[in-house]
C-alpha positions in Angstrom: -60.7 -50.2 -277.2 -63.8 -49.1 -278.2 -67.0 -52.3 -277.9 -69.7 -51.1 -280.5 -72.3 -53.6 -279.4 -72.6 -51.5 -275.7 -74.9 -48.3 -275.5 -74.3 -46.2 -272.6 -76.3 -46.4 -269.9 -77.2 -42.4 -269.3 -77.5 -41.3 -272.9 -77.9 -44.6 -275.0 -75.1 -43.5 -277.7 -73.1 -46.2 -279.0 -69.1 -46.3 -279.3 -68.2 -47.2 -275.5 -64.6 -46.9 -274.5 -63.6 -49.8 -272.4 -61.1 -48.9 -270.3 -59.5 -49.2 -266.4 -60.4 -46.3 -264.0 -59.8 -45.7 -260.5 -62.9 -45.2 -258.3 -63.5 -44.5 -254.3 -65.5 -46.8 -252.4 -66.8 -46.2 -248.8 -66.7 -49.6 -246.7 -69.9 -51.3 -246.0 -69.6 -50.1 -242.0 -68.9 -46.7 -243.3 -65.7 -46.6 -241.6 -64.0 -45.2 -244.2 -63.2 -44.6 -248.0 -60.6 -47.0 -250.3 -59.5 -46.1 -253.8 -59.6 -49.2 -255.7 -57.0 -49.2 -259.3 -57.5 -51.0 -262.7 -61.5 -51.3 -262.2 -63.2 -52.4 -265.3 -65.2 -49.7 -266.2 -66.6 -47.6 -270.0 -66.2 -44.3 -271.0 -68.9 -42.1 -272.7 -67.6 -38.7 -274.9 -70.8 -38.0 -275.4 -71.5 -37.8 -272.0 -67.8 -37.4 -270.9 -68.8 -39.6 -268.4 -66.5 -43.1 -266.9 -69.0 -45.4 -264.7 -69.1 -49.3 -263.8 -72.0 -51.8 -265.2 -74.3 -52.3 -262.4 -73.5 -56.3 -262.1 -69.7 -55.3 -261.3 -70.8 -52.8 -259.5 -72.8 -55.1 -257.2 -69.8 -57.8 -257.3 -67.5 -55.3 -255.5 -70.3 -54.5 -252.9 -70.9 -57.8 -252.2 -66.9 -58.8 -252.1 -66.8 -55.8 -249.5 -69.5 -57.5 -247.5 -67.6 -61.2 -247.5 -63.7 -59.9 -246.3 -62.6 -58.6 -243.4 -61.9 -55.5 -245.2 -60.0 -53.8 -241.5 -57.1 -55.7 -243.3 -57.1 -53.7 -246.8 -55.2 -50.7 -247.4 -56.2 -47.3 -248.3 -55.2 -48.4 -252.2 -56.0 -51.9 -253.4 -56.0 -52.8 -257.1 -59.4 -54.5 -258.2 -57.7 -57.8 -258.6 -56.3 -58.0 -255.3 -59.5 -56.9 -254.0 -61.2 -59.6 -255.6 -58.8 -62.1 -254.2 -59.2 -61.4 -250.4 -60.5 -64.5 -248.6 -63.9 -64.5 -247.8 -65.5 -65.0 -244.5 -68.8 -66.5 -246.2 -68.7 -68.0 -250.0 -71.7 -65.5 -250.8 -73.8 -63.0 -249.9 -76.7 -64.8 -248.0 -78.2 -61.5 -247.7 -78.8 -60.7 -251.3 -82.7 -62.1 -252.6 -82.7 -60.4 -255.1 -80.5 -63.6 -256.8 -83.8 -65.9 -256.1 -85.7 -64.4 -258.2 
């Protein structure tokens, strides 16, 4: 599905491909790497290049921060990932939101 009102973020052309990738995260404590499925993510072909917007990029960092993540396996889907209970409802640590 292509979204003609988004510009990509390296090279500003226009035509992004919406799609679902699969992406490597290291954990917060750096103990180790998880591939998370079915991310939400755009595609360039200018640029050949798949990334993440930087708020969903910042929602999955900060979900990684709130779960006890010694509990998720090596491969979690992004849905399930976003449904892990939290320890705290948000990320008290974050000021950049009282701005």
């Amino acid at each position: 599905m292509t979204n003609n009102s988004l510009k990509c973020d390296w090279c500003q052309e226009d035509n992004l491909e919406e799609l679902k990738a699969v992406v490597h995260w290291e954990l917060p404590d750096g103990s180790r790497a998880i591939t998370i499925t079915n991310v939400p993510s755009f595609y360039c072909e200018k640029c050949k290049f798949t990334y993440q917007k930087e708020d969903l990029v910042k929602t999955i960092e900060d979900q990684l921060l709130l779960i006890s993540t010694e509990l998720l396996p090596v491969s979690v889907s992004f849905e399930e990932l976003m449904k892990q209970p939290r320890l705290l409802k948000r990320n008290y640590f974050d000021f950049s939101s009282y701005n």
